[in-house]
N, C-alpha and C positions, 0 to 999 in steps of 0.2 A: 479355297475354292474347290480345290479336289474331293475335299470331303462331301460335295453338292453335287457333283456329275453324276454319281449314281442314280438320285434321284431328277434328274431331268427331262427326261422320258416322259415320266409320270404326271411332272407339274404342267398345270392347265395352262399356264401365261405361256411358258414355252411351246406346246404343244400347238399353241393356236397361233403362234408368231407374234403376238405381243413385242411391242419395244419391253427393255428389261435396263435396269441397270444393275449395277455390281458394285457394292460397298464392304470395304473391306481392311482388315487393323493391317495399319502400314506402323504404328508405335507404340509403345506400350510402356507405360513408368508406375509405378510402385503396383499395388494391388488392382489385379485386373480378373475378371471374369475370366476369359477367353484368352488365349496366345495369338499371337504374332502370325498373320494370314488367312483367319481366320473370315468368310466370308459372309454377306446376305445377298441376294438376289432379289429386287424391288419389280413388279411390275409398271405398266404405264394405267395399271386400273389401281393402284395401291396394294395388288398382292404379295406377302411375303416366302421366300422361303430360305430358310436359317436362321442365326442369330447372333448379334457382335455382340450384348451384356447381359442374358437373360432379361430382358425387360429395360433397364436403367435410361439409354439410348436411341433405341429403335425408333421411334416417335419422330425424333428430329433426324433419324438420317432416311426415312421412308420421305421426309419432307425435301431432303437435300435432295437424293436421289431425284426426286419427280421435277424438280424444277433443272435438274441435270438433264432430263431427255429433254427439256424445256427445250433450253438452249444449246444442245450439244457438245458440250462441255466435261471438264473433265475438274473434279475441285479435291482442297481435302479439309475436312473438321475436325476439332479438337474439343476432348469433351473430358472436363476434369471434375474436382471437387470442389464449391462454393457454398465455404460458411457464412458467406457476408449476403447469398441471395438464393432465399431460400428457394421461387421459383426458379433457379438458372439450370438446365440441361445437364445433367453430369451422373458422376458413378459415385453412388451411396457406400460402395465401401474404399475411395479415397485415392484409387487408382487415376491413371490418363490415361485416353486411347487417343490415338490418330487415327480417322481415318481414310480411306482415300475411295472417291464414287467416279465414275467409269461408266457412263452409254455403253453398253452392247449394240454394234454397230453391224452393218455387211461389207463398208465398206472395205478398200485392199489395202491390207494393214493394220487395220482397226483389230481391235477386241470383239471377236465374231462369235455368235451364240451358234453357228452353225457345225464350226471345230470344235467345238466342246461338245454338243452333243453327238459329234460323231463319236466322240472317245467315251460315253456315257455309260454304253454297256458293257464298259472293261471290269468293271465292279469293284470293290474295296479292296479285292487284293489283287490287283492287276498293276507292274509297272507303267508307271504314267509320272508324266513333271510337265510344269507349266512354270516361266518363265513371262512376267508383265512387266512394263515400264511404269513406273506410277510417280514420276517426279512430276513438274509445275508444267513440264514443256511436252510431257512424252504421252503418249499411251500406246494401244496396239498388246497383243501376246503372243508367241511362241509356245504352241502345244507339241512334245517330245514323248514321244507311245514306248522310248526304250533309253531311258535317262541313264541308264550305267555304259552306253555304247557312243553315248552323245560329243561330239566335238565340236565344242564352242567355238573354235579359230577356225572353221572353214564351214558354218553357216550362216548363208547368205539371208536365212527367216531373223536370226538375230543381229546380221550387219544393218536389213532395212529396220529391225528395234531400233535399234543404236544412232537410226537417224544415217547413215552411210547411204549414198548415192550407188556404189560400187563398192564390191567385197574386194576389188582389187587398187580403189584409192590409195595415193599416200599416204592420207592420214588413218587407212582400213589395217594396217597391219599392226601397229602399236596399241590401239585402242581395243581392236580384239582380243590380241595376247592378253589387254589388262584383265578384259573380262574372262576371257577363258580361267586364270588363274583363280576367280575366285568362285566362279563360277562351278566348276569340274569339283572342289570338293562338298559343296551341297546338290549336286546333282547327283553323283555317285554315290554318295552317302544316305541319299534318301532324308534328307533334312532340310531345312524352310529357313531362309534369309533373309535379309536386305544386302546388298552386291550396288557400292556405292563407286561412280567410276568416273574420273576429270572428263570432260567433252572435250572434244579435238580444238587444238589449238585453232583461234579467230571464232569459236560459236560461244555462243553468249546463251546461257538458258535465264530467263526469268525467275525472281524470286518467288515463293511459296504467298498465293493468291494476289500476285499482279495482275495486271492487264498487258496487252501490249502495246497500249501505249504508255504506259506508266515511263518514269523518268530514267528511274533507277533498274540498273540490268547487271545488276552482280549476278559475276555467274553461280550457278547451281549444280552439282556433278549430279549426271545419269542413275538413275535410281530404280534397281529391275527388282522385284518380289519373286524370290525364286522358292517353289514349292515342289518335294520330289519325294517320290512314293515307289520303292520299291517292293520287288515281292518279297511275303511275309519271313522272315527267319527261322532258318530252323530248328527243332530242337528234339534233340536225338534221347528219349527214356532206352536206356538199357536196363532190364530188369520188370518181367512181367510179373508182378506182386504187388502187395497191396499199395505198397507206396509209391510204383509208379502207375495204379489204378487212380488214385490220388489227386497226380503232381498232372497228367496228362489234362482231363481239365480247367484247372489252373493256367496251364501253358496254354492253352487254343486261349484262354479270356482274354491274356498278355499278345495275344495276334499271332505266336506261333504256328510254325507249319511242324507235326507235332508227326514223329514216326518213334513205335514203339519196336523195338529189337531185341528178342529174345531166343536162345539155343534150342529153348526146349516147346515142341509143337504142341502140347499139352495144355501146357502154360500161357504160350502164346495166343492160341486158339480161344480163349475164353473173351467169352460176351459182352465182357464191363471194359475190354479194352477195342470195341468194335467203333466209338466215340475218334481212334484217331484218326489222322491224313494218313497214314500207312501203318501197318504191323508185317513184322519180315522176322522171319524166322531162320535166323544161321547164327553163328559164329560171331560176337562183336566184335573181335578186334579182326574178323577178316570184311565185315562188311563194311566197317567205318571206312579199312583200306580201299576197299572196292569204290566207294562215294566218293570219297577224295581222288582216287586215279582218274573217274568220271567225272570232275570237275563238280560235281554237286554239293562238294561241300567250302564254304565259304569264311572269312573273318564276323559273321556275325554269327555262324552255325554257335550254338549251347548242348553240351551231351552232358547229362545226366545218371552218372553210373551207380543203380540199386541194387546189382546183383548182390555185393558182398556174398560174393565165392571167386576167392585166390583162382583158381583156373580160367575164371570169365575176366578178374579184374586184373592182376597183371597185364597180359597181353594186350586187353584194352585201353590201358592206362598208355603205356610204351608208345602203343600208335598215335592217342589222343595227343599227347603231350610234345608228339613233333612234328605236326600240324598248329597251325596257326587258327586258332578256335579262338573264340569271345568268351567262352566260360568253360572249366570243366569241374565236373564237380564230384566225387567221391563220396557213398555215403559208410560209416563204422563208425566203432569207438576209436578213443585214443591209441589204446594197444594196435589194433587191427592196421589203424594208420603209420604210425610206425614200423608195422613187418611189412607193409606197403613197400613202404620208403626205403625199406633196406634193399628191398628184392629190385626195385627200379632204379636201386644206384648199380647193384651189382650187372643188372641188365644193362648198364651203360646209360642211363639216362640221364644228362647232365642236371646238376644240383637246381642251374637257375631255369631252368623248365618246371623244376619240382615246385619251384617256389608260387607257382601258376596254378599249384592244383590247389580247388577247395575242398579242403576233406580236415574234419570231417564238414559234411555239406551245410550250406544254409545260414543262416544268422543266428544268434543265441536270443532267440524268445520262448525258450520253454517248453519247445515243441514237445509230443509226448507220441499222439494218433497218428497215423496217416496223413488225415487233410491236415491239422496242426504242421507236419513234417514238410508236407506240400507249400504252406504258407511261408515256413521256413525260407524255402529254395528261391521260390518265387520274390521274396523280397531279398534275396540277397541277389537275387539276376536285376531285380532292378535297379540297385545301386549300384553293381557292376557295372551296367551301363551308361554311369555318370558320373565321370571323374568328381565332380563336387558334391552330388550324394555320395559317391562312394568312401569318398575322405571323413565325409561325415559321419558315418557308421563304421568306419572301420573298425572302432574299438570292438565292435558288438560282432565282429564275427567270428566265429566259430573256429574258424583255422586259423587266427591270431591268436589265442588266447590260449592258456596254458590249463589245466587240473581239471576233474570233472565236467563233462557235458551238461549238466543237469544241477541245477542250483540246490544246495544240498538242503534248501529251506524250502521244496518245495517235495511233496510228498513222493514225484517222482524222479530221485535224484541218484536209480542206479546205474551206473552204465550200462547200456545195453547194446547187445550186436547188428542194432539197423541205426544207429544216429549220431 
């Protein structure tokens, strides 16, 4: 859904006050279009905006949805693959979705098109998180304008989620803690769940498309979609030259918040790095110190170091590597990396720090150019940031691997002093 607050401003159904509903993947099993939270916004004229399968879907959940503002209602549909009916609703390439349709309502409590577009002109890179109920018995959402400051266990917006009468119940202080716990690391993190939680001992939730007065009242645990969007990451190019001319828009496309840091005003100054979020001219290893004193720099911060000149890269290195960084990354040949490594042992820089750096930088595909060098970087930060892509490529990187940079079967296989 966050990914659609931008645009709500703009869309006419909202604009005019329209009833809306909201349909959106609460499950996902094998090959799927779209991930997990992914939303649409139905009007009550059959307007759309977004979309849960590129096409596959839409049809029957614009349907659900309109007979949802029907009755008030709150459902959810399942929409797989059937070889045995060749008309039947489903995803052509063999995946499942779930998903769950939701009235936008005014009511107190409800899921309100009015809190959302208060938060609409935050823009795509504005901390923002939302928090919905979407199981059988629940609705309602929780909009959070600063998800990394957020405390799950003392708000009273997610005690009334939660169905709590009082934030100070008996049964308010166990069931909170539950959620807090799972709550606090997708909201901090900036990442989209499902946050599945027992209801307070004696409530009974219904099963998944009961009635109420159906027979059967097995319970159902509390089920909140939690969606959280911090601001963008940063990524620190040291080295104003070609390759961090390069790497710099690569890293804005990855969502980075992109500052290019070079010693030399000269260098720095120039026009083809005018493209980043900052360019600063001093010292790297005293400014990185200076960002991290100033709390600016963070565990998802990525620094990029092209100088390759000993005078720039030691001292930047030493700093980098004791801080708590997401990547750092060194670009030379083998030789170069090695007088590295001696010089940051001698500097006292413990061995299992060292083991942190990527150098030489990047992935082993051949790289050769610039932007070649830049794609390099770029797919190795993305497997960095996934423990199971990153196990997956591990073999393929560069600072695992032993003897020449350069596949000695391809024309450009000598070593050279940027790679």
């Amino acid at each position: 859904m966050l990914d659609l607050m931008p645009s709500l401003k703009e869309w006419q159904p909202a604009a005019t006050g329209q009833r809306c509903a909201v349909a959106t993947v609460v499950g996902v099993g094998g090959s799927v279009p779209r991930p997990l939270g992914t939303s649409m916004l139905v009007s009550e004229a059959g307007e759309v905006l977004g979309s849960l399968s590129g096409g596959c879907v839409e049809g029957a959940v614009v349907a659900a949805a309109l007979e949802a503002m029907h009755d008030g209602g709150t459902r959810r549909e399942f929409f797989g693959y059937s070889a045995e009916d060749a008309f039947a609703v489903g995803l052509t390439c063999g995946g499942e979705l779930e998903v769950h349709i939701e009235p936008l309502g005014s009511a107190a409590g409800g899921f309100q098109l009015e809190n959302l577009q208060a938060f609409a002109g935050s823009g795509p890179a504005g901390a923002l998180a939302l928090i919905r109920r979407v199981d059988a018995r629940g609705g309602g959402a929780v909009v959070i304008p600063d998800p990394a400051g957020y405390r799950a266990e003392s708000s009273a917006e997610l005690a009334a989620l939660l169905g709590l009468t009082h934030i100070g119940a008996p049964e308010a202080w166990p069931l909170m803690q539950a959620a807090a716990a799972q709550l606090g690391p997708l909201l901090h993190g900036g990442l989209t769940g499902l946050v599945r939680i027992a209801p307070p001992q004696g409530c009974v939730a219904l099963a998944s498309g009961e009635t109420s007065g159906g027979a059967d009242t097995s319970p159902e645990p509390i089920t909140l979609l939690v969606e959280s969007r911090l601001p963008p990451a940063r990524l620190l190019i040291f080295g104003a030259n070609d390759f961090g001319a390069a790497l710099l828009p690569a890293a804005r496309l990855l969502g980075y918040h992109v500052t290019l840091c070079d010693a030399r005003p000269a260098f720095a100054g120039q026009e083809r790095f005018a493209g980043a979020d900052e360019v600063v001219t001093a010292w790297p290893h005293r400014y990185l110190a200076e960002e991290a004193a100033a709390g600016r720099i963070d565990a998802r911060t990525v620094a990029c170091i092209l100088t390759h000149d000993p005078k720039f890269d030691i001292p930047l290195l030493e700093t980098a590597l004791r801080l708590d960084l997401a990547y750092v990354g060194a670009m030379g040949s083998r030789r170069s990396h090695r007088e590295r490594v001696d010089s940051l042992l001698a500097a006292g820089v413990p061995a299992e720090a060292l083991a942190r750096l990527h150098s030489p930088i990047g992935l082993d595909l051949g790289a050769v150019t610039p932007a070649e060098v830049a794609v390099s970087i770029t797919a190795e930060l993305i497997a960095s940031r996934s423990r199971a892509a990153g196990e997956a490529v591990q073999a393929g990187s560069l600072k695992d691997r032993t003897g020449p940079i350069h596949n000695v079967n391809t024309p450009q296989h000598q070593e050279t002093p940027w790679t």
